[in-house]
C-alpha positions in Angstrom: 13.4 56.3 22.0 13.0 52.8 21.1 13.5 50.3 24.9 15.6 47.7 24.7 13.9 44.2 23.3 11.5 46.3 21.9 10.7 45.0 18.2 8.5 46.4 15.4 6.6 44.2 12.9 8.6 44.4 10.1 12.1 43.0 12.4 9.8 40.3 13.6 8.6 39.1 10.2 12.7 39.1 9.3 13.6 37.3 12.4 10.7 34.3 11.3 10.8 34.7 7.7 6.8 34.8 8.0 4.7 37.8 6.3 2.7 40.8 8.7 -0.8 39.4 8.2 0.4 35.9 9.7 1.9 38.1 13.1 -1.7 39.6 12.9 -3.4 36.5 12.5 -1.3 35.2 15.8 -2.2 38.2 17.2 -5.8 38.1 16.4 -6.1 34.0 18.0 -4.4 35.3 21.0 -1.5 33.4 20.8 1.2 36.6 21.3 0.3 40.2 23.0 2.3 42.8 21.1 2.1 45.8 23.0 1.0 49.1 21.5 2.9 52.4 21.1 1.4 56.1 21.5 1.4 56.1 17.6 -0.6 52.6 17.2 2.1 50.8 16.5 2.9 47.4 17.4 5.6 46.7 19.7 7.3 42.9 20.3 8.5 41.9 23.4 11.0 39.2 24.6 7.8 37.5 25.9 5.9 37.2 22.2 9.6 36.2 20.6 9.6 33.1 23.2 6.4 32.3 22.2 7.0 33.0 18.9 9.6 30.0 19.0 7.3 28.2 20.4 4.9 28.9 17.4 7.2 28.3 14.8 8.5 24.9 15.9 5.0 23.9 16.3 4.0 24.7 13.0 6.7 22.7 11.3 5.2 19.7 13.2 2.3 20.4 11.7 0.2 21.4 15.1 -2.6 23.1 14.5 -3.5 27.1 15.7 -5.8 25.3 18.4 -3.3 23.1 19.5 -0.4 25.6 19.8 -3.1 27.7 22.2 -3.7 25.0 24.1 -0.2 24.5 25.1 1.0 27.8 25.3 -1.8 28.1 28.0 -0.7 25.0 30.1 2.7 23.8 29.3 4.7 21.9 31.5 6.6 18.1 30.8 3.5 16.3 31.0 1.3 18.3 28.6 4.5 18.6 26.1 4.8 14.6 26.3 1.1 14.1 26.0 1.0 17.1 23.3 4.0 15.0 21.0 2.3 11.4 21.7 -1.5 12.4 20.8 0.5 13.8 17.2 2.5 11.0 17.2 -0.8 9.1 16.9 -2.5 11.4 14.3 0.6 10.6 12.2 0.1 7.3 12.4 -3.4 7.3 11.1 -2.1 9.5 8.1 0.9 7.4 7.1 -1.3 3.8 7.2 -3.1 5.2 3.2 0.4 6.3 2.5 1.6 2.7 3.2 -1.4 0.6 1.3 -0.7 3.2 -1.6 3.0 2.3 -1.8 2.3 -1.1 -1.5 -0.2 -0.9 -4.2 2.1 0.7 -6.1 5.0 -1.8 -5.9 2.5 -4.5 -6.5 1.6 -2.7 -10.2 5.6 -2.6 -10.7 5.6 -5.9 -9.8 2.4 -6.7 -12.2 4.0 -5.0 -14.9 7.8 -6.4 -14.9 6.3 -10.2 -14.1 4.7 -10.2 -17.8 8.3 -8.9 -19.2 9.5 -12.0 -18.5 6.7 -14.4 -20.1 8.9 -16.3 -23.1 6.0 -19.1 -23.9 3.4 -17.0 -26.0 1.5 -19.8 -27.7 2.2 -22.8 -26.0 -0.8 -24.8 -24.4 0.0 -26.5 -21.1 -2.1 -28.4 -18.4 -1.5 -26.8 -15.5 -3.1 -27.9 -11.9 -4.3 -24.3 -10.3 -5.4 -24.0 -6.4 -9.1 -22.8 -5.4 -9.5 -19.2 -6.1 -12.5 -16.3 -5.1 -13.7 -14.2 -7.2 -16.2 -11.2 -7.3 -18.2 -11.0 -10.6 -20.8 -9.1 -12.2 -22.9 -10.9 -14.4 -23.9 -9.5 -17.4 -23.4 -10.7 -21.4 -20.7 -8.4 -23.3 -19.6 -8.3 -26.8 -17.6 -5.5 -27.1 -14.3 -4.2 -25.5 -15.9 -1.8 -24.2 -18.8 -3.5 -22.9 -16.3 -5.5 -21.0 -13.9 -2.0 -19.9 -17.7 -0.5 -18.4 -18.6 -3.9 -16.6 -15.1 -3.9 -15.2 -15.9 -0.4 -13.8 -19.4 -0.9 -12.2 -17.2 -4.4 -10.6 -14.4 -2.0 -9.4 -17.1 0.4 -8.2 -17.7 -2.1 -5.7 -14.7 -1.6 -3.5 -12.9 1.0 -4.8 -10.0 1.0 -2.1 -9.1 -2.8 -3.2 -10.0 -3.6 -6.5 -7.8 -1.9 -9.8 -8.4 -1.9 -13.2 -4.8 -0.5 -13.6 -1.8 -3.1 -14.4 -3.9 -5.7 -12.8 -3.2 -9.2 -13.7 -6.3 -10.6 -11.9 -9.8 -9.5 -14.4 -11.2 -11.4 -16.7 -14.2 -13.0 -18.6 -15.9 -15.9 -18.0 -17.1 -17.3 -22.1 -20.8 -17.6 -22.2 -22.0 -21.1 -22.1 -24.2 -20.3 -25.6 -20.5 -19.2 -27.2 -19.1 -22.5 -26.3 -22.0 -24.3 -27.3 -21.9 -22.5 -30.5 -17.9 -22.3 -31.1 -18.1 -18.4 -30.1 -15.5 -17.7 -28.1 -16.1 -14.0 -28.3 -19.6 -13.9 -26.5 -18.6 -13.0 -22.8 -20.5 -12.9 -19.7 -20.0 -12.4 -16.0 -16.6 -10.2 -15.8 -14.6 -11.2 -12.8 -11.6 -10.0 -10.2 -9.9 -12.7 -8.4 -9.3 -11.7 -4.9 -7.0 -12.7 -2.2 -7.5 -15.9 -0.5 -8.3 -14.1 3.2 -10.7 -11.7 1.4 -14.5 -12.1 2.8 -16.5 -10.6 -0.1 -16.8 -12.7 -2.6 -19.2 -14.0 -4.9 -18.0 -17.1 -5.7 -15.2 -20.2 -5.3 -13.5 -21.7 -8.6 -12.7 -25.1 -7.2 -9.0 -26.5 -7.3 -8.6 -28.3 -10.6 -6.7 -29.2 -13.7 -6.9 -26.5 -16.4 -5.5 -25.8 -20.5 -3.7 -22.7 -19.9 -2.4 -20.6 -22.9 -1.0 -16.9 -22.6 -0.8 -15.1 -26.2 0.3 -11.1 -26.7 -1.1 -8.8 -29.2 -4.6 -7.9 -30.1 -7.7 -10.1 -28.8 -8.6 -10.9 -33.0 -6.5 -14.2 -32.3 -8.9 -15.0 -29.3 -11.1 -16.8 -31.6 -8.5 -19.0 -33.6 -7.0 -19.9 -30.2 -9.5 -21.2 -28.4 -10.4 -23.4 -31.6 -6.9 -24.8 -31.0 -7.2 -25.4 -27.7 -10.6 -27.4 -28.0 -8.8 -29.1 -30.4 -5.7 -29.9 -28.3 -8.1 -30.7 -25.3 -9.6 -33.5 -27.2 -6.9 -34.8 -28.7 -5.2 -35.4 -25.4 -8.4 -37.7 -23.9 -9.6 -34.7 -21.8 -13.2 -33.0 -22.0 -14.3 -29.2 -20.6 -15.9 -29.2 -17.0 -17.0 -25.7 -16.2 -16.2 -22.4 -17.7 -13.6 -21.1 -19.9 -12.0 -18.1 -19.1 -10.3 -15.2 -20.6 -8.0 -13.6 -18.2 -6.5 -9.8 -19.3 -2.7 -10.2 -18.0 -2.1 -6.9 -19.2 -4.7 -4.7 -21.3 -5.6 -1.3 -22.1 -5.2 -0.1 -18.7 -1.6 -0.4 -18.6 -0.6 0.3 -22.2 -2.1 2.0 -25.5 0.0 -0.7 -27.4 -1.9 -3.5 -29.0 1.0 -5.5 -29.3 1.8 -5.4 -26.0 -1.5 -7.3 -24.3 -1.2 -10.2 -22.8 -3.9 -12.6 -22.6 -4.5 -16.1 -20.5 -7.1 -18.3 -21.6 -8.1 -20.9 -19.3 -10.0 -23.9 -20.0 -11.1 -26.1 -16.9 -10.9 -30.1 -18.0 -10.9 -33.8 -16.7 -9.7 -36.7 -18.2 -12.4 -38.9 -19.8 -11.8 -42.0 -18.4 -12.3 -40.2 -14.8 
């Protein structure tokens, strides 16, 4: 005859909604003490359903097997204060990625939506821009894709900070040969700018006066736009100091839609009488 609080395995499993090999498995890291019938079977007693609570509630705060020992084998307020503070703690190291990848998330959104709103495709302006740092690899391109792979090995180089996806900050520096020659398609030394308080960085673009020009669509009208621009630049009693850049607003990495890239080309000047 079956003794009052007396449960098999198969009303345990029921009572937790958990399957027989993880009341085993319990079993097996010593964390309950079923008791055994003549026949073999196992037997539950109020003690095991206590510590089964226990258990359960545990789990679902994500405690580990050698944890919930632990405790079961000392518990009193202090070691269930220390037990909740010391997880308390682990969950704080977890959620900090989970917080730099939402942030870095909302800053794409923000990336993305901030280009929606650009309404002066085409129009040159002189525009006075602060000190920035940049990162760069140098190395002459040609090709799109010569320029997507240096991007890479340049992202490769701190791959928790740096994105190639919906970021406004990559670029091209024009080679000083192409501007010599009126080749605005020969490339060298892709770039990231990075935040002012970063530390790696492998150089400083000094706080000047620039000829800035955003266009959308394919990077064919590169060419016939920087030609306008040198144009413009002269025409307005300015002369180049430095290196031109080509700046990918938004490029392959965010959409499959020629149409949709957006481009910046910068042009660092000075006035000639200065």
């Amino acid at each position: 005859m079956k003794k009052k609080y007396e449960y098999r395995i198969g009303e345990i499993c029921k009572l937790y909604d958990i399957g027989p090999d993880s009341i085993r498995y319990y079993e097996e890291k010593g964390l309950i003490f079923p008791a055994r019938k003549e026949n073999g079977y196992r037997v539950y007693s109020l003690e095991d359903i206590w510590r089964l609570n226990v258990i359960k509630d545990l789990r679902k705060l994500n405690f580990s097997i050698k944890q919930i020992k632990r405790y079961l084998e000392d518990r009193n307020i202090n070691t269930t204060i220390h037990l909740m503070e010391k997880e308390i703690s682990l969950i704080e190291k977890e959620i900090m990625p989970l917080v730099t990848l939402k942030r870095n998330l909302e800053k794409r959104i923000k990336v993305l939506k901030d280009v929606e709103k650009i309404d002066d495709y085409g129009k040159i302006k002189i525009r006075k821009l602060k000190t920035r740092k940049i990162i760069l690899i140098e190395e002459s391109m040609s090709k799109e894709e010569e320029i997507n792979l240096a991007f890479r090995k340049l992202e490769g180089r701190n791959d928790s900070k740096l994105f190639l996806f919906a970021n406004k900050d990559m670029g091209v520096f024009i080679s000083e040969q192409g501007m010599k020659k009126g080749d605005y398609t020969l490339y060298q030394n892709a770039f990231f700018f990075v935040d002012d308080n970063e530390e790696k960085y492998n150089m400083i673009l000094p706080e000047g006066y620039f000829a800035v020009l955003v266009y959308r669509g394919t990077y064919g009208k590169s060419q016939q736009l920087f030609e306008k621009m040198v144009e413009f630049i002269e025409m307005e009693g300015y002369f180049i100091k430095g290196s031109s850049m080509e700046i990918y607003r938004l490029d392959i990495h965010g959409t499959s839609r020629e149409e949709e890239f957006i481009t910046e080309i910068q042009i660092p000047i000075e006035k000639e009488n200065n």
